[in-house]
DSSP file (Angstrom, degrees, kcal/mol; ACC not computed):
  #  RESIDUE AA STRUCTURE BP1 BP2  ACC     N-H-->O    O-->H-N    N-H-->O    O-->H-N    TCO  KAPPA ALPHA  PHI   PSI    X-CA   Y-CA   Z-CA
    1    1 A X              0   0    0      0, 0.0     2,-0.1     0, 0.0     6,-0.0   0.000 360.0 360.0 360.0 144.2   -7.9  -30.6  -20.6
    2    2 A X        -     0   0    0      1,-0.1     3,-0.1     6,-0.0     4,-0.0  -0.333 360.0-172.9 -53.5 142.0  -10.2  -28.1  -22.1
    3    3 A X  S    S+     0   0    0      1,-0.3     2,-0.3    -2,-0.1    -1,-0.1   0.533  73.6  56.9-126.1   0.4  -11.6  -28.7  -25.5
    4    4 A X  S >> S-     0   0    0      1,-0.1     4,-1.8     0, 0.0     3,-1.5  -0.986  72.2-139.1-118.3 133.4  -13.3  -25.1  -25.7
    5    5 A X  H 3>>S+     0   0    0     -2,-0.3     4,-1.7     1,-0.3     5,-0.7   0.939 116.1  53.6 -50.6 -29.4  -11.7  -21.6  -25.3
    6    6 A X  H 3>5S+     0   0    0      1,-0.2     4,-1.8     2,-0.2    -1,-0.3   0.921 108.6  51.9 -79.7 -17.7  -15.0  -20.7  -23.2
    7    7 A X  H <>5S+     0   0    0     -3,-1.5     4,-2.2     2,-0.2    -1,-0.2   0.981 111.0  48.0 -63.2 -65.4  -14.0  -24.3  -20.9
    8    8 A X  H  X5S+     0   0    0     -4,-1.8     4,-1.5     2,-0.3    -1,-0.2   0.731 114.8  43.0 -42.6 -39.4  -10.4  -22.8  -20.4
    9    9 A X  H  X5S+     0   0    0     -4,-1.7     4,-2.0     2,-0.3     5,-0.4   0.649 112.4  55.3 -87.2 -51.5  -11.9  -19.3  -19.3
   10   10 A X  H >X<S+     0   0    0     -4,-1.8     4,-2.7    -5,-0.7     3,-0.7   0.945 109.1  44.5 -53.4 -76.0  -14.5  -21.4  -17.2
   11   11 A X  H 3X S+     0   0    0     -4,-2.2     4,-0.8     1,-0.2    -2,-0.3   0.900 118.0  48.8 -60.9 -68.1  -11.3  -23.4  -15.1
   12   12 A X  H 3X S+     0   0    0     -4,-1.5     4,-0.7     1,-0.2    -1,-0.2   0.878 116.9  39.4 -42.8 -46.1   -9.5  -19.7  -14.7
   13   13 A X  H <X S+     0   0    0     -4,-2.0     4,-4.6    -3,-0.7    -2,-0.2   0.762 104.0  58.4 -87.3 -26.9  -12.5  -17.8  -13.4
   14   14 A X  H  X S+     0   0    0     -4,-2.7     4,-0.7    -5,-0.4    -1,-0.2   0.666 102.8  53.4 -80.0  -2.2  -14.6  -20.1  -10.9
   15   15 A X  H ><>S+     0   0    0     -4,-0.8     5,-2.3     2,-0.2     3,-0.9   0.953 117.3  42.6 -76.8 -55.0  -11.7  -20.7   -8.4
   16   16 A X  H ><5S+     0   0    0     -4,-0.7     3,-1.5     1,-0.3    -2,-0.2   0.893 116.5  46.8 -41.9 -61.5  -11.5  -16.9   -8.4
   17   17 A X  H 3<5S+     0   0    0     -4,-4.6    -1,-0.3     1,-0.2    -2,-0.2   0.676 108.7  51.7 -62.2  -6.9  -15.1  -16.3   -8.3
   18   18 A X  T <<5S-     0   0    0     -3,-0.9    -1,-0.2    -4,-0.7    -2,-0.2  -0.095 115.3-109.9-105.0  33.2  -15.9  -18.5   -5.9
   19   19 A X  T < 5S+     0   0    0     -3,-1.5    -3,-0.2     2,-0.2     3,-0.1   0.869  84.2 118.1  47.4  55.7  -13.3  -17.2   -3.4
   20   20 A X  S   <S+     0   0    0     -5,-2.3     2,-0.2     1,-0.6    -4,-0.2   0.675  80.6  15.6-100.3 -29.0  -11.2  -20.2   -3.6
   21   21 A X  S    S-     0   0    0     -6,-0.5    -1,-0.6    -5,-0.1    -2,-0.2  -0.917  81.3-112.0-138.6 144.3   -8.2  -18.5   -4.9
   22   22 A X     >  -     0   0    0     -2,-0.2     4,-1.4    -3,-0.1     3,-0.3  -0.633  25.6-125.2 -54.4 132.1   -7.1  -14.8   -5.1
   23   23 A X  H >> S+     0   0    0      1,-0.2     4,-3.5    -2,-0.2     3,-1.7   0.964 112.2  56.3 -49.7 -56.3   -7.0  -13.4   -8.6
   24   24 A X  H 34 S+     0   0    0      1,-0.3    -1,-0.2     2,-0.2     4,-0.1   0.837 109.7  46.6 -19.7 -50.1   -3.0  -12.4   -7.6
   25   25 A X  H >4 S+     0   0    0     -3,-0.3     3,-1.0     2,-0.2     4,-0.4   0.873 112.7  43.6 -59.9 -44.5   -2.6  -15.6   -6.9
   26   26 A X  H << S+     0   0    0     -3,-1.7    -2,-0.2    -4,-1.4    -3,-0.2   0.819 103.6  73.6 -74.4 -45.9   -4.3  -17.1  -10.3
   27   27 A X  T 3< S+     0   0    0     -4,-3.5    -1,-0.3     2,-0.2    -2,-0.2   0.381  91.3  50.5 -39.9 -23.4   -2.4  -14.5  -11.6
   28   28 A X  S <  S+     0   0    0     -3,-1.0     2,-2.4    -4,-0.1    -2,-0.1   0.698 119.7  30.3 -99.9-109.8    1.5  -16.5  -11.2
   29   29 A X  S    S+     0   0    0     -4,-0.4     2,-0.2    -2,-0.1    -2,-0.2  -0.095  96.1 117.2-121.2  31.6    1.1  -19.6  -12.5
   30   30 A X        -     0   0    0     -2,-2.4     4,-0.1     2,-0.2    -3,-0.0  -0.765  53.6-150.5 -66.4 146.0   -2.0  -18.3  -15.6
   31   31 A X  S    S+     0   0    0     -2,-0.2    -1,-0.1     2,-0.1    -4,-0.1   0.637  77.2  84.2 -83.9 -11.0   -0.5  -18.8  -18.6
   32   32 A X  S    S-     0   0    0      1,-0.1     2,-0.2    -3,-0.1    -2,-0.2   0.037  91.7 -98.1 -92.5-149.0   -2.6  -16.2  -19.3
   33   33 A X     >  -     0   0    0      1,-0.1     4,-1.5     2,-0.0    -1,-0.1  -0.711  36.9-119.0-107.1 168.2   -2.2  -11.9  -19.0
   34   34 A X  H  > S+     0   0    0      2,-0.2     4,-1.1     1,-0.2    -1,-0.1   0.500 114.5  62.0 -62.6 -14.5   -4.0  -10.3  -15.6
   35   35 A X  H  > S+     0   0    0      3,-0.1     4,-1.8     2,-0.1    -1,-0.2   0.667  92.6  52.7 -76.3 -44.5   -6.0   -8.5  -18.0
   36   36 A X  H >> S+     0   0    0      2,-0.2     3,-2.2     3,-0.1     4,-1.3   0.941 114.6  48.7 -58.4 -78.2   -7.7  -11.4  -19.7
   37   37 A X  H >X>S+     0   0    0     -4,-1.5     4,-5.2     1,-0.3     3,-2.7   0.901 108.8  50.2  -7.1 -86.2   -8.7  -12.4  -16.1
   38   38 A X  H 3<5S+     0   0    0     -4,-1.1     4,-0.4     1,-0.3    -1,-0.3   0.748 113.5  45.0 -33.2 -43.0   -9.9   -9.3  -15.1
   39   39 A X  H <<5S+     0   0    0     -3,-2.2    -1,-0.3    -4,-1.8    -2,-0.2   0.454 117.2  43.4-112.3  -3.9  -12.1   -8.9  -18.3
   40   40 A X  H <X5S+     0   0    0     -3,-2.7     4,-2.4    -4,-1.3    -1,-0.2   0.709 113.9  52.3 -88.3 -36.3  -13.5  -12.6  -18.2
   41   41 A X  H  X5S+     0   0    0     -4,-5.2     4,-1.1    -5,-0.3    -2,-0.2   0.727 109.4  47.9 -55.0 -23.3  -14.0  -12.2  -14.5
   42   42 A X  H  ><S+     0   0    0     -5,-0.5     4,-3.0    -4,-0.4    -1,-0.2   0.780 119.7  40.2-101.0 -47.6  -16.0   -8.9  -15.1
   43   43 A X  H  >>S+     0   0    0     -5,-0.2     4,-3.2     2,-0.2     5,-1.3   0.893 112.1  58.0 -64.7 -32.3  -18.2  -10.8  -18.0
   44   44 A X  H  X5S+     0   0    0     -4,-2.4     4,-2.0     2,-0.2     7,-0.2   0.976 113.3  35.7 -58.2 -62.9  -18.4  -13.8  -16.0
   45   45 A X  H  <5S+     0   0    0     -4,-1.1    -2,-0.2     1,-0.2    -1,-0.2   0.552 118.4  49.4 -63.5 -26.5  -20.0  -12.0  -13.3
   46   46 A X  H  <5S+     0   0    0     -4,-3.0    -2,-0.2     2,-0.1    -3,-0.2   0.827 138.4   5.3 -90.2 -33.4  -22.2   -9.4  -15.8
   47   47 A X  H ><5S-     0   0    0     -4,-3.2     3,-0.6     1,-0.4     2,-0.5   0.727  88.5-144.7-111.4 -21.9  -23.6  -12.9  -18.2
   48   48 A X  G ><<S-     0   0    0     -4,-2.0     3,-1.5    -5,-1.3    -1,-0.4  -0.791  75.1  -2.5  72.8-119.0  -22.3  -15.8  -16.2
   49   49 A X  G 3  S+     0   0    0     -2,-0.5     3,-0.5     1,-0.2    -1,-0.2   0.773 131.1  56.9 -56.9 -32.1  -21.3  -18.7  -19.0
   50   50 A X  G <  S+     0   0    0     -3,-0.6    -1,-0.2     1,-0.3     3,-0.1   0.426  97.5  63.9 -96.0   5.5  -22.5  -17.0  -22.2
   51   51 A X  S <  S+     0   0    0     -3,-1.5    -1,-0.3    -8,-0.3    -3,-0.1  -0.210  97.2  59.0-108.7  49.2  -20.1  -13.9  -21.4
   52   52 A X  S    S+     0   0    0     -3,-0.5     2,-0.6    -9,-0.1    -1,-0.2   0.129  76.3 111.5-119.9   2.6  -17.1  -16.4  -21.8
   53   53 A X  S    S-     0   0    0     -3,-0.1    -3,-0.0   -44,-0.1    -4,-0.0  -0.723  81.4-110.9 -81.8 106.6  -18.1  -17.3  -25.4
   54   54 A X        -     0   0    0     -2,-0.6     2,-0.3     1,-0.1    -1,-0.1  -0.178  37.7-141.9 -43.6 129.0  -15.1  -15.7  -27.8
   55   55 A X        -     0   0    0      1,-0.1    -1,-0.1    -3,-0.0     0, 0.0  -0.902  15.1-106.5-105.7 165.8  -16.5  -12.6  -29.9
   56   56 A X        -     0   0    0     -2,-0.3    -1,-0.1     1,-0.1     0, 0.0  -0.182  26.9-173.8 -73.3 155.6  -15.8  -11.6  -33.1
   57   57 A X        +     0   0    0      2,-0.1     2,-0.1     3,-0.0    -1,-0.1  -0.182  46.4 117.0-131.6  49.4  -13.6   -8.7  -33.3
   58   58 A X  S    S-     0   0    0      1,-0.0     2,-0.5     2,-0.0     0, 0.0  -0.498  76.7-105.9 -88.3-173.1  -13.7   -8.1  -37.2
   59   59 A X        -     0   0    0     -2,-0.1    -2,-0.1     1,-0.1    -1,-0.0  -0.908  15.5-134.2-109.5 128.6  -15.4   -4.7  -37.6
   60   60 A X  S    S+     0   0    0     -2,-0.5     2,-0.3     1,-0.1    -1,-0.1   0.357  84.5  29.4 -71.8  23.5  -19.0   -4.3  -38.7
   61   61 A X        -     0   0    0      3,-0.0     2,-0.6     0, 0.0    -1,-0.1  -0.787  68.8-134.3-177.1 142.6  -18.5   -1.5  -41.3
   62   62 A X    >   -     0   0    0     -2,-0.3     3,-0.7     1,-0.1    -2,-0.0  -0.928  10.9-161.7-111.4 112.8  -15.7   -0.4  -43.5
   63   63 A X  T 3  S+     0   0    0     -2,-0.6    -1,-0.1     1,-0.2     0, 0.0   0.719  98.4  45.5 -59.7 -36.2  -15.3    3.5  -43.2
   64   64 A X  T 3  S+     0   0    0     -3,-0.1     2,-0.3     2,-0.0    -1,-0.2  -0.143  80.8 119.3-112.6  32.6  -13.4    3.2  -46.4
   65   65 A X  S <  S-     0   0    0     -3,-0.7     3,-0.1     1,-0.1     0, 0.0  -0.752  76.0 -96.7-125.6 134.4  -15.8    0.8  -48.5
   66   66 A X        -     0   0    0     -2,-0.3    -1,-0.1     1,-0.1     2,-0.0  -0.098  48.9 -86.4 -62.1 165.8  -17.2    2.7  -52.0
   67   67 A X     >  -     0   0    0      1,-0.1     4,-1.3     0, 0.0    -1,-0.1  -0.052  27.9-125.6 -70.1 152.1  -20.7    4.5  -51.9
   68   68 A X  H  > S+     0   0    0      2,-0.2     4,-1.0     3,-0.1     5,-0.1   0.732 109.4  71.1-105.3 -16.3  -23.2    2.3  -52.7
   69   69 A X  H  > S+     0   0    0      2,-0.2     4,-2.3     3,-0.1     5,-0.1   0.917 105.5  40.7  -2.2 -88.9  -24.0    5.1  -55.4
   70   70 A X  H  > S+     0   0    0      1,-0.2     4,-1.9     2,-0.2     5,-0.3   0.944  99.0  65.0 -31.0 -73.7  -21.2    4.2  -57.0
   71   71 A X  H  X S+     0   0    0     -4,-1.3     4,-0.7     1,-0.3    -1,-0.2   0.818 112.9  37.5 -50.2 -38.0  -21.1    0.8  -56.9
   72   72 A X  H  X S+     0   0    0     -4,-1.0     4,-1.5     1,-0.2    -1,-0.3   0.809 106.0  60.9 -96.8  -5.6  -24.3    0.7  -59.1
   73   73 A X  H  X S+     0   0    0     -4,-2.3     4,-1.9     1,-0.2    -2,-0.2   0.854 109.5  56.8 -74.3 -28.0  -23.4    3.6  -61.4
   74   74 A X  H  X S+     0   0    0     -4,-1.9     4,-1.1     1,-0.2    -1,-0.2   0.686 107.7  39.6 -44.0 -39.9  -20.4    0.9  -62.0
   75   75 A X  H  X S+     0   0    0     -4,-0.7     4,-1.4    -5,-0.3    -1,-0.2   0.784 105.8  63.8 -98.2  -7.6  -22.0   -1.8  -62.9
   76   76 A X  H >< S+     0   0    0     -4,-1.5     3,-0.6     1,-0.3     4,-0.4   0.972 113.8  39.2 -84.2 -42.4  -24.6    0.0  -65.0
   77   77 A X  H 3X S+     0   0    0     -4,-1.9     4,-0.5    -5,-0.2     6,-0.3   0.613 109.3  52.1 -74.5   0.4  -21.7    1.0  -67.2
   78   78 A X  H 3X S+     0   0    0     -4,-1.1     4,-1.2     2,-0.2    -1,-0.2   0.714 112.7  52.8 -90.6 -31.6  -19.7   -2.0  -67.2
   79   79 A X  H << S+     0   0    0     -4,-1.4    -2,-0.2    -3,-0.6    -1,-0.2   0.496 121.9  33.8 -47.0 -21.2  -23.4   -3.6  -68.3
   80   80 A X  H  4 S+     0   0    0     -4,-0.4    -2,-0.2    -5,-0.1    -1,-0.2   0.665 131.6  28.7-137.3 -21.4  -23.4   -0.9  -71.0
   81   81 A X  H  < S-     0   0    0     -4,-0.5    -3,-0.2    -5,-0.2    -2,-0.1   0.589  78.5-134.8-134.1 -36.6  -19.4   -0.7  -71.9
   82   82 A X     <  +     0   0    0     -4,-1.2    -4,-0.2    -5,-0.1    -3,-0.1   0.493  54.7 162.4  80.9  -5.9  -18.2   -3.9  -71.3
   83   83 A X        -     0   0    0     -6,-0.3     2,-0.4     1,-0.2     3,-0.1   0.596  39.0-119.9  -8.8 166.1  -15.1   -1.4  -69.4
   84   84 A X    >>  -     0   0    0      1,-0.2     4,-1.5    -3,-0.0     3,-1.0  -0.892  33.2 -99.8-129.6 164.2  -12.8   -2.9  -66.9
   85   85 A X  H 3> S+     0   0    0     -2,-0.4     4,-1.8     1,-0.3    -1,-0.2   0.916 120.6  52.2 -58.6 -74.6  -12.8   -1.5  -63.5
   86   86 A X  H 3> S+     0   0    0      2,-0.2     4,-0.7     1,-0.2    -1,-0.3   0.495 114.0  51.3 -42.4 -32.0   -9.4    1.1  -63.8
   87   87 A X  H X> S+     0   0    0     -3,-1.0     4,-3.1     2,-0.2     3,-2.8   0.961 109.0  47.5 -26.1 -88.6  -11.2    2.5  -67.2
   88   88 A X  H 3X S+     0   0    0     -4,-1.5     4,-3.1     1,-0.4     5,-0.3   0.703 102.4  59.5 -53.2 -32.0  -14.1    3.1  -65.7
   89   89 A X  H 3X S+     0   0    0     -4,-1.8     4,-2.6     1,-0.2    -1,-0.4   0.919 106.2  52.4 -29.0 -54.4  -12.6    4.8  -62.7
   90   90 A X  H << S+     0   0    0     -3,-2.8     4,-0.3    -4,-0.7     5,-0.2   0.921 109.4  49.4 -68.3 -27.1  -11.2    7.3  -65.2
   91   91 A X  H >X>S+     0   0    0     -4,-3.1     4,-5.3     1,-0.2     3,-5.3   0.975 109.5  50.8 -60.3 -57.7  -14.8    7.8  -66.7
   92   92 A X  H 3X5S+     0   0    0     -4,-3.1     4,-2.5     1,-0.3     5,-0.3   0.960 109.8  47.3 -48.6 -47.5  -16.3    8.4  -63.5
   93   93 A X  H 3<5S+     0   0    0     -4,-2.6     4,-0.3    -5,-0.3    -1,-0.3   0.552 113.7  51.2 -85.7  11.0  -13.7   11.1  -62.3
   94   94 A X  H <45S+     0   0    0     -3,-5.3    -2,-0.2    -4,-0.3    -1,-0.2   0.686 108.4  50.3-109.3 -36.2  -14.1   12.9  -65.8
   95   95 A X  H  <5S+     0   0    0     -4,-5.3    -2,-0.2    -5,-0.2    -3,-0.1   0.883 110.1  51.5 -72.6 -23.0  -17.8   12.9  -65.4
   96   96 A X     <<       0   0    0     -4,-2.5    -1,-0.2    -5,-0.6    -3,-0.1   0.837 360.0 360.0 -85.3 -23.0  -17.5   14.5  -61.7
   97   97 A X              0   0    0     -4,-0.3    -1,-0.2    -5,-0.3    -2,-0.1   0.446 360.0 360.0 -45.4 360.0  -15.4   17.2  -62.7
């Protein structure tokens, strides 16, 4: 048995790359989908081992993450006010009006 996802992804994709088995074939009895194949077979072939290595799929940047502006114009007054966050909100949107 495999003890690493990228081992498990190794034993699906070299009988298929090395034209032992047809993916179709690999394809009935994988537990896994014909797209998973396909997209380790295509990595396999563009890095060889190190494109079978899981990547992260968090996102590197939060569209919806405060101004960094903000963020210190926050703390100078919570430094200065002693404020709790929902207070200072109200300040801040009375001083930008």
């Amino acid at each position: 048995m495999p003890k690493t996802i990228k081992e498990e992804r190794l034993r699906w994709v070299l009988p298929i790359y090395n034209k032992e088995i047809r993916l179709v074939d690999a394809i009935k009895v994988c537990p896994h989908s014909q797209r998973s194949l396909e997209r380790w077979l295509a990595e396999y072939r563009k890095h060889g081992e190190k494109g079978l290595i899981p990547k992260s799929t968090s996102p590197r940047t939060n569209p919806r993450e405060t101004p960094i502006r903000i963020k210190e114009r926050v703390i100078e007054l919570r430094k200065e006010t002693k404020l709790c966050a929902l207070k200072l909100k109200g300040r801040i949107s009375k001083d930008r009006c």
